[in-house]
C-alpha positions in Angstrom: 192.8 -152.2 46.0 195.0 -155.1 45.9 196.8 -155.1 42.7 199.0 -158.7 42.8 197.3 -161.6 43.2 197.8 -164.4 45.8 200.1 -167.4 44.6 197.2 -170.2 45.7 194.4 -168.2 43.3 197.2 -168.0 40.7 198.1 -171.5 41.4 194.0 -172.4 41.0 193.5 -170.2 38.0 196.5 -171.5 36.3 195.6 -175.0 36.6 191.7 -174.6 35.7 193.0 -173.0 32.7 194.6 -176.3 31.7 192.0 -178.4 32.5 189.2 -176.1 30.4 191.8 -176.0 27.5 191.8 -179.6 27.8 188.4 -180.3 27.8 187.0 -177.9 25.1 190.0 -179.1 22.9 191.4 -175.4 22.8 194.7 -174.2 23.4 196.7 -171.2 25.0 197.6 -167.9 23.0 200.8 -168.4 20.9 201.6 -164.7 22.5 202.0 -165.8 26.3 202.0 -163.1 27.3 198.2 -162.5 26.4 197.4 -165.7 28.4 199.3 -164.8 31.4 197.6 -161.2 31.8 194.0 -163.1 31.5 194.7 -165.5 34.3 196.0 -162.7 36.8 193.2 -160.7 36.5 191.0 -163.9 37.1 192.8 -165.1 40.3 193.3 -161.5 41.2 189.4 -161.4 41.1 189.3 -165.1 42.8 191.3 -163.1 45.5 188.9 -160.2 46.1 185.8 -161.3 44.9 185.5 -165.0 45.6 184.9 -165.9 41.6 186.8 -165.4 38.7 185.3 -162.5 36.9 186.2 -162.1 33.5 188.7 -159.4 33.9 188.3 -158.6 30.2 185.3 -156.2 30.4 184.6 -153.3 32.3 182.1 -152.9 35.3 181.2 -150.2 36.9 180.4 -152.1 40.4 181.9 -155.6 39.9 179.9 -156.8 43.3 176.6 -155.8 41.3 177.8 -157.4 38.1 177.9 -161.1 40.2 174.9 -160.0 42.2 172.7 -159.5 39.1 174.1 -161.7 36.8 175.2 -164.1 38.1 177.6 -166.7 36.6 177.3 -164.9 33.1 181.0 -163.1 33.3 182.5 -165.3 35.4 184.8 -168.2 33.7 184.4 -170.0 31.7 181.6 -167.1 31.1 178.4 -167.7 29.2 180.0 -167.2 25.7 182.7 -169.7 26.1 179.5 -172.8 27.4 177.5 -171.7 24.6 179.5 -170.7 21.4 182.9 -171.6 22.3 184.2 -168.0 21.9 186.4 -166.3 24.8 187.0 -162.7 23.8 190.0 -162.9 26.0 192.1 -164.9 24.1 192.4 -167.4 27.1 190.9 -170.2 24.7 191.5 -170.2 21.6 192.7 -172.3 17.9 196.3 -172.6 18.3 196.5 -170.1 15.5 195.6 -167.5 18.8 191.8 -166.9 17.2 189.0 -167.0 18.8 186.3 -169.8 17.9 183.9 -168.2 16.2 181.8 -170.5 14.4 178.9 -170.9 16.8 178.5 -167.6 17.7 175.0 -165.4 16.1 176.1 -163.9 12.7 175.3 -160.4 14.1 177.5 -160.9 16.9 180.9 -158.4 17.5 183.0 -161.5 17.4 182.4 -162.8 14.2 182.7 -159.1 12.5 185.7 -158.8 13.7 187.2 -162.1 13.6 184.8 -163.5 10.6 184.1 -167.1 10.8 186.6 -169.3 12.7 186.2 -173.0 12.3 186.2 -174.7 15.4 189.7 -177.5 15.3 187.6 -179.7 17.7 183.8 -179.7 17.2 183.2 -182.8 19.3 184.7 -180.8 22.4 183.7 -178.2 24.9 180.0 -176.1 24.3 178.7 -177.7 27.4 175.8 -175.5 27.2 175.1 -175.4 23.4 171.5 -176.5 24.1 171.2 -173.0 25.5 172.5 -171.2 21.8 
């Protein structure tokens, strides 16, 4: 398996990134190094499977993953439309926390993280009528 990804997915990834940051009103990890690993495994998947699959979670086929769900893991995944949480760390307060305001009380995010305010309510959640 290819284990570098291509300069043009890196290239694309990279500036998707930027433009998501800038219209949710997040910002990049203050650790860049957190960032940096995120968007290699996106473009990396970009390269070999034609969409950026979060690279964050583990699948056991990641063909079947986009065959049966879909868009749900693929970024900006299902989380980050709804609740404006991204377990990666790829979009976060500039703290480095995740936005976890929105999310379900039960969810694993806000036990780990507790409630995170959201610095910019009036941006991003382009599918909060799905929450």
């Amino acid at each position: 398996m290819k284990r570098e990804p291509s300069e043009t997915s890196l290239a694309r990834i990279r500036a998707y990134v930027a433009k998501y940051r800038a219209k949710t009103g997040t910002a990049a990890h203050p650790e860049t190094d957190v960032g940096e690993s995120v968007i290699k495994g996106l473009a990396l998947h970009l390269d070999v499977l034609g969409k950026p699959l979060c690279p964050c979670n583990f699948y056991p086929d990641k063909q079947e993953e986009l065959d049966e769900n879909g868009r749900r893991w693929v970024c900006a995944c299902d989380e980050m439309k709804r609740y404006k949480y991204c377990h990666c760390l790829l979009f976060v307060t500039p703290e480095g926390l995740p936005i976890t305001e929105y999310l379900p009380e039960d969810h694993d995010g806000r036990q780990a993280y507790g409630v995170v305010a959201d610095p910019t309510p009036d941006e991003g959640r382009e599918s909060r009528h799905h929450a």
